[in-house]
C-alpha positions in Angstrom: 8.8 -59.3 36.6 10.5 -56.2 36.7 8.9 -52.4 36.7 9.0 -50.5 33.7 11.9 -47.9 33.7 11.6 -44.3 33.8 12.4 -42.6 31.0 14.1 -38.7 31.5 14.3 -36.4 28.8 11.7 -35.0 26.4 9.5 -35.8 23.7 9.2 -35.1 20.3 6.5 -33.0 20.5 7.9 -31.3 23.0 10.9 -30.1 21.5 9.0 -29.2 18.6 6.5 -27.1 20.1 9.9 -25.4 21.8 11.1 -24.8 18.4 7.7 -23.2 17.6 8.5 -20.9 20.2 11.9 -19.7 19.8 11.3 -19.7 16.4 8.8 -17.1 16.6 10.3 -14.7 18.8 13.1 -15.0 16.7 11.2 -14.0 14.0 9.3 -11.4 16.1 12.9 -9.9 17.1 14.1 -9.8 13.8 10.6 -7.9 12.6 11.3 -5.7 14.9 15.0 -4.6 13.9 14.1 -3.9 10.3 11.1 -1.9 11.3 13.7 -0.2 13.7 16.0 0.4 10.7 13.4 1.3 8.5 12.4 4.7 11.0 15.8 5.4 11.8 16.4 5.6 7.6 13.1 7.5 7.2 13.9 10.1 10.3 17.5 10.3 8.9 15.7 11.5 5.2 13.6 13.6 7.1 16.0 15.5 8.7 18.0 16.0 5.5 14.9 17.2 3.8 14.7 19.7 6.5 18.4 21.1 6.2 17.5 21.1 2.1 14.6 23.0 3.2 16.5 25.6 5.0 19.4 26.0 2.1 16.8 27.2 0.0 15.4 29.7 2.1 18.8 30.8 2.5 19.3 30.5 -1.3 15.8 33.1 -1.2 16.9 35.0 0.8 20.8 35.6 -0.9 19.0 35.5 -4.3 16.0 37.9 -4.3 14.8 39.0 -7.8 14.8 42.3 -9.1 11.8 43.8 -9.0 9.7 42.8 -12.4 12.0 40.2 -12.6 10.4 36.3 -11.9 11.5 34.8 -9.2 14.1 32.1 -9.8 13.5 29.8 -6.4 9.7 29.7 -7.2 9.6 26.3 -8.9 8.5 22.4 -9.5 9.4 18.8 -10.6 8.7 15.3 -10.5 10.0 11.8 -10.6 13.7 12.8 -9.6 14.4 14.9 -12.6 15.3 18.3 -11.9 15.9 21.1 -14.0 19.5 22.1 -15.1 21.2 24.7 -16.0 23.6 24.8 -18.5 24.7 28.1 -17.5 28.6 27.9 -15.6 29.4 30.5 -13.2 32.6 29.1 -11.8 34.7 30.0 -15.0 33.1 33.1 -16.5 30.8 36.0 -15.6 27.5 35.5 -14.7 24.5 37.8 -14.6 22.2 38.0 -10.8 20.0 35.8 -13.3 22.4 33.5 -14.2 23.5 33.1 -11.5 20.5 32.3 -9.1 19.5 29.7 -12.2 22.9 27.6 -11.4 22.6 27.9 -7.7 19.2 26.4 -7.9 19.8 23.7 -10.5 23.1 22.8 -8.3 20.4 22.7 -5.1 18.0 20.7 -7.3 20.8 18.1 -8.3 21.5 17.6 -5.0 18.6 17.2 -3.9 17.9 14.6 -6.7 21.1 12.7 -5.3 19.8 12.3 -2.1 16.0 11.9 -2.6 15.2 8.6 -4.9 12.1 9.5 -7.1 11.7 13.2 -5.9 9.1 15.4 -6.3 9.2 18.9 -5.3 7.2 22.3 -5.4 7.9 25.5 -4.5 5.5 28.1 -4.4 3.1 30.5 -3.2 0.2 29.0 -1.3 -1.9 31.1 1.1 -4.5 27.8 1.0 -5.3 27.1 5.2 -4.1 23.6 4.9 -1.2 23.2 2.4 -0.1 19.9 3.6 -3.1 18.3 1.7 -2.2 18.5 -2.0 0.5 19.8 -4.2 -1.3 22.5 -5.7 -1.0 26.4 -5.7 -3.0 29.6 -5.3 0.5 31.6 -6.9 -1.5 34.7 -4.5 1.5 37.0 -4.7 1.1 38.5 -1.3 1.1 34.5 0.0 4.0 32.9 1.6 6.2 30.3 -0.3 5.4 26.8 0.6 8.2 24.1 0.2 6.4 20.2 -0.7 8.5 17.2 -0.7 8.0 13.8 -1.5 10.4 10.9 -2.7 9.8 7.1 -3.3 10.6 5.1 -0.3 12.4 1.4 -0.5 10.0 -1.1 -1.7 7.4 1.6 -3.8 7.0 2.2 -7.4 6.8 6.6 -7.0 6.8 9.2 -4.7 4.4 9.7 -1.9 1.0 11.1 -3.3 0.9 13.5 -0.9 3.7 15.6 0.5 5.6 14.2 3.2 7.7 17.5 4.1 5.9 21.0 3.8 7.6 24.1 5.2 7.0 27.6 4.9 10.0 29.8 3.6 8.7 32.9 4.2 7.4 35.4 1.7 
C-alpha cells in the first residue's frame, strides 16, 4: 500500500477567513478616507466662515451709521435666504444708506453661495456665554456677536446651535 500524499496549499476556510480580513481593513481604510475628507471639507468651511467673518467687520467698520441712524450690519436670517437689496449702486448715486444696504445684501448673497442652508445673526450680545443660543440682549453698549450655522452634507437644516461665533467689536 502506498502512504497517503501530502497535500500543499490552503483550504477553503482558510482563504475565506483571509478574505474576512482584508476585507475589513479594506473597509476600515476606506472609513477612514471619507472621515478624513469629511474634516478637511468642514475645516475648509470653517475657515471661509472666518474670512466672511472678518469682511463684515470690515464692512462695520467702512459703513458706520450716522448717529440716530440704525445700524445697517446689525441683522439675521435663516435657512439660506438672505435679504436683498434692490437698491444698485454700480450705475447711479447712492445715499451712505443705500449704499451700506447693497454692500450687505451682496455680503449676504455670498455668503448664501457658499454656505448651504445658512443661518446667520448679527447682533449685540453682552450675554457671558454667547456660543449657547442664537438669541440677543440688543444692550447697546454690548459688543456685536457674529452666529453662523449651515446644513452639513447628509442633514435636513442648519446646526441648532451656532457653529462659528465671533465678536466684531462694538
Amino acid at each position: 500500500m502506498r502512504a497517503p500524499a501530502l497535500v500543499s496549499g490552503f483550504s477553503l476556510i482558510e482563504v475565506l477567513v483571509a478574505m474576512l480580513v482584508v476585507g475589513t481593513g479594506a473597509l476600515a481604510m476606506v472609513m477612514l478616507q471619507l472621515h478624513a475628507l469629511r474634516s478637511s471639507h468642514d475645516s475648509a468651511l470653517h475657515a471661509r466662515a472666518t474670512l466672511m467673518a472678518l469682511e463684515l467687520a470690515e464692512l462695520r467698520a467702512a459703513l458706520a451709521p450716522a448717529p440716530g441712524m440704525a445700524d445697517p450690519t446689525l441683522f439675521a436670517f435663516d435657512g439660506g435666504r438672505a435679504p436683498g437689496s434692490h437698491i444698485a449702486c454700480s450705475n447711479t448715486p447712492c445715499s451712505a444708506a443705500d449704499f451700506a444696504s447693497a454692500a450687505i445684501a451682496d455680503w449676504s448673497a455670498r455668503l448664501v453661495r457658499g454656505f448651504p442652508g445658512a443661518r446667520v445673526a448679527v447682533c449685540r450680545d453682552g450675554g457671558q456665554t454667547p456660543q449657547q443660543s442664537w438669541s440677543c440682549d440688543h444692550t447697546p453698549a454690548a459688543p456685536v456677536i457674529f452666529r453662523l450655522s449651515w446644513r452639513r452634507p447628509g442633514t435636513a437644516s442648519a446646526a441648532a446651535l451656532p457653529m462659528l461665533t465671533l465678536a466684531l467689536g462694538h
